[in-house]
N, C-alpha and C positions, 0 to 999 in steps of 0.2 A: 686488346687482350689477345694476342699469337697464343693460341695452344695447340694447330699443328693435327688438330686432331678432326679427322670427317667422322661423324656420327653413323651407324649404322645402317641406319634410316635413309639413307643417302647412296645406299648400295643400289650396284645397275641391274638389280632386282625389278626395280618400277623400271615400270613402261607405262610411257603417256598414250595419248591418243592422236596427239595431230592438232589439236584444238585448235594452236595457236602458229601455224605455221605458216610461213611469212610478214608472219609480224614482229617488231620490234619493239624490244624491253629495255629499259633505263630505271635501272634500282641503284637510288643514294644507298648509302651504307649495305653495298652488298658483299661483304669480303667474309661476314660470317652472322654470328646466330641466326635470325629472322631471316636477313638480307641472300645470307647465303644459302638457307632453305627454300626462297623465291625465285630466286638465281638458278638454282637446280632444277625446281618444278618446271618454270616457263621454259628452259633448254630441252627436257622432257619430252616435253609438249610443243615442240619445232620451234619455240623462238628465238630469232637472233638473241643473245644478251647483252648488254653492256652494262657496267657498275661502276659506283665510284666508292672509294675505300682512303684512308689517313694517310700517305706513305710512311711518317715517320715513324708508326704505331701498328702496320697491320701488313707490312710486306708481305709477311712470311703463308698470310690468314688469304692476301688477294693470290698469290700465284697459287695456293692448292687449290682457292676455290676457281680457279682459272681452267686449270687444268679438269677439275670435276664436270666442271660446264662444256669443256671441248669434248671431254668424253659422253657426256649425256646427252650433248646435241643430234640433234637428226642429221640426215647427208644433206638436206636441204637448205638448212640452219649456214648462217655464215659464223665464223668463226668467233668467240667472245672478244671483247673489247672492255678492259678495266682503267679504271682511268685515277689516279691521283690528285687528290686537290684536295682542298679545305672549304665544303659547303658556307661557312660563313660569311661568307663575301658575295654579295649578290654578284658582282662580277665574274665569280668562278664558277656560280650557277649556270651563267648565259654560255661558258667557253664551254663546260661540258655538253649543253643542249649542241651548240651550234660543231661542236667537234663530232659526237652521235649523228646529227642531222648529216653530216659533211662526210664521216664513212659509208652510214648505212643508207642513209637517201630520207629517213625519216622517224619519225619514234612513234609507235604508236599506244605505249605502254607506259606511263608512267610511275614507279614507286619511289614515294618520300618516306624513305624506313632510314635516313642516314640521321645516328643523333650521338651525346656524348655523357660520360658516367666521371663520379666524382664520388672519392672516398669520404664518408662521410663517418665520424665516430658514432653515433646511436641515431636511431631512426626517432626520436620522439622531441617536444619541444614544449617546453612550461608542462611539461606529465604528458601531451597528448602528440595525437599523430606528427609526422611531417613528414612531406614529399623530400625524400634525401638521391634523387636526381634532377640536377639541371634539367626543364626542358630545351630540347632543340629550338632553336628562332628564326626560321629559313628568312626574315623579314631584314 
């Protein structure tokens, strides 16, 4: 879901503190809502970032949150790193670990916030509740 749009909250208003500085972050689905509110903090907060985001679905969601992240970064901080792929495939799990591992020398942050939504006509099912998003299945 591209809407192009950074949230207010997101202004280079905050200032971190340093917390996390020299360490290194790897957030699935980080090009926007959660992901890219994560993505923002830990750059804040000195850390490298790297993410991975849909290419076909989120171009436009990974280069602004790209460019937010270069800007919030500390001097210290190496520059962000987004990466394309389709988590579904345990195989394209390991290329992103080992591509993170192979720029930055190591990861020391992990977040699994990468997952997928699906339209669904009414949330309810024989009268009563029903969960009307796919869970993610990193398995």
């Amino acid at each position: 879901m591209a809407t192009g749009i950074i949230p207010l909250k997101f202004s280079m208003k905050l200032k971190g503190f340093g917390s996390l500085q020299g360490k290194v972050a790897l957030v699935s689905g980080g090009a926007s809502g959660i992901g890219r509110a994560v993505c923002n903090c830990f750059a804040l907060e000195g850390a490298t970032v790297a993410f991975t985001y849909v290419k076909s679905q989120e171009e436009k969601d990974a280069k602004d949150t790209f460019q937010m992240i270069k800007q919030a970064k500390i001097s210290d901080a190496k520059d962000p790193i987004c990466i394309p792929t389709d988590l579904g495939y345990d195989e394209n799990c390991k290329q992103v670990v080992d591509a993170v591992v192979n720029a930055l020398g190591k990861i020391d942050i992990l977040v699994n916030n990468a997952a997928e939504q699906h339209k669904a006509e009414s949330c309810t099912i024989n009268g009563g509740p029903k969960i009307c998003q796919k869970p993610y299945d990193p398995h």
